[in-house]
Residue, then its C-alpha position, 0 to 999 in steps of 0.5 A: x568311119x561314120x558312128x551310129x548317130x551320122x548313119x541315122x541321120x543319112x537315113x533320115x535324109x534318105x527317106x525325106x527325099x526317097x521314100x514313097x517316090x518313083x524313081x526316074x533313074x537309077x545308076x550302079x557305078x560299081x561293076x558287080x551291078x553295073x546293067x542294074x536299073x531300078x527305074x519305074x520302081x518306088x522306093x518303099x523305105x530308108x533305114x539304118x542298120x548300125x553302120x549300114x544302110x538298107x534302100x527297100x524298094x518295090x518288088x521286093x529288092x534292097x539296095x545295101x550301102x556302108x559308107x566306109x571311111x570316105x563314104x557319103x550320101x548327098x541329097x539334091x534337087x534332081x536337075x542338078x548335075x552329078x559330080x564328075x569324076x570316078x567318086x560316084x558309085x550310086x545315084x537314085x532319084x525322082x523327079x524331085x530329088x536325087x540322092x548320090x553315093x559318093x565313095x561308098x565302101x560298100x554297094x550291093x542290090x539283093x532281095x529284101x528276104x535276104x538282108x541277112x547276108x549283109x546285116x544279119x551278123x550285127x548285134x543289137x542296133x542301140x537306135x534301133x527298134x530291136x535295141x536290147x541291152x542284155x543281148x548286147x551284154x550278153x554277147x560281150x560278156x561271151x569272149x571275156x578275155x577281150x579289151x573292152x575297147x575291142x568289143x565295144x567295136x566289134x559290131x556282132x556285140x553291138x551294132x553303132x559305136x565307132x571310135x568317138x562313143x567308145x572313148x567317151x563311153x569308156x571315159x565316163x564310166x572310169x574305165x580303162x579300155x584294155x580292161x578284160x571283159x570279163x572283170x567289169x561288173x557294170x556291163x549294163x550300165x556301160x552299155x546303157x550309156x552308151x546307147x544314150x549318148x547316141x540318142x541324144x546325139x541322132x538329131x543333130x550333126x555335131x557329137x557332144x557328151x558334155x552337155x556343153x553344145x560349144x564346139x571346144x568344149x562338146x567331148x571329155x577325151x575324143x579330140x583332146x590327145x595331150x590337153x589336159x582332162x576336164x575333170x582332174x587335169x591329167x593329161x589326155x593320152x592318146x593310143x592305138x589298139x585292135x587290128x583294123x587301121x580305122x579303128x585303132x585310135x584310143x584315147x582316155x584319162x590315166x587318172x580317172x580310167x585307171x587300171 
């Protein structure tokens, strides 16, 4: 499932190609709003919400996607012609662009004063203007007999971190994800990093929180199952925890996170 920082950036792009235009065409391909047509409307604004992404458009409605685990926005010049086959769920475009929906896991149209139906359950979005790390600390800290792994992805703490950034958040501050909420000390700082590791990635399409841009060399533990850790040697070791299959891959340093 796509983090935080690859939303983000679809809504970027999104917006470059959308906003502030009329579109020209609108096709549902998901039963619930199949006869739905946006034509004639502008859109007004692309945004991310976490993992979620929000299409505004005029008379007061919003287009809610998420992308899933398969999931993807494509952007294209409007003459071209949309992929074949049962992939697409949504197209939107303009006389200039079109912006195709592949696979999305999750396509709903809904008021704008609504949004809250889809988004409203997320905790502190850390791109986010409404980023507010002693909320996000605080709603982690409220179930204090969890893993830590878990919470870290449970989105009603907050809202982005995916696989990738809980492994290496984790990593770098030396702890062990099964740890109990409740016995870290440090939450703060823990999830300041965090939300600064996906700040300094929002820009570009690659993940790297060594510093070090190669693509051997962009992550301590996250792809490195059985290698040996670049701090101390130890072997990476990798596992599953929590319920959800897309979220169960876990992987950490048993000398430099230990328990």
């Amino acid at each position: 499932m796509p983090e935080g920082d690859a939303v983000y950036r679809t809504a970027a792009r999104l917006r470059g190609a959308l906003d502030g235009r009329v579109l020209t065409r609108s096709d549902f391909r998901v039963p619930r709003h199949a006869t739905a047509d946006l034509t004639g409307r502008t859109v007004l604004a692309n945004l991310s919400r976490g993992k979620h992404l929000l299409t505004r458009v005029e008379g007061g409605l919003t287009v809610h996607t998420h992308l899933r685990m398969e999931g993807s926005w494509q952007v294209r010049p409007a003459h071209r012609r949309v992929p074949p086959g049962d992939v697409v769920r949504l197209v939107l475009a303009n006389e200039q662009w079109q912006a195709v929906g592949l696979k999305l896991g999750m396509v709903d149209l809904l008021k704008t004063a609504e949004e809250d139906r889809v988004v409203g359950h997320l905790g502190p979005d850390l791109l986010g203007e409404d980023w507010d790390p002693a909320e996000a600390v605080r709603r982690l800290r409220s179930t204090p007999d969890r893993t830590i792994g878990e919470a870290l992805l449970d989105q009603r703490n907050l809202a982005g971190i995916g696989t990738i950034y809980r492994a290496e958040t984790l990593f770098l501050r030396g702890v062990w994800p099964w740890r109990r909420v409740g016995d870290i000390e440090d939450l703060e700082a823990l999830v300041g990093l965090a939300q600064r590791l996906l700040e300094a990635n929002k820009a570009h399409a690659s993940t790297v929180t060594t510093g070090d841009r190669r693509p051997a060399s962009q992550t301590w533990v996250y792809g490195r199952a059985g290698r040996p850790c670049r701090r101390c040697g130890t072997r990476i070791s990798r596992g599953e925890m929590g319920a959800q299959p897309q979220e169960r891959l876990i992987l950490w340093c048993g000398d430099c996170q230990p328990r």
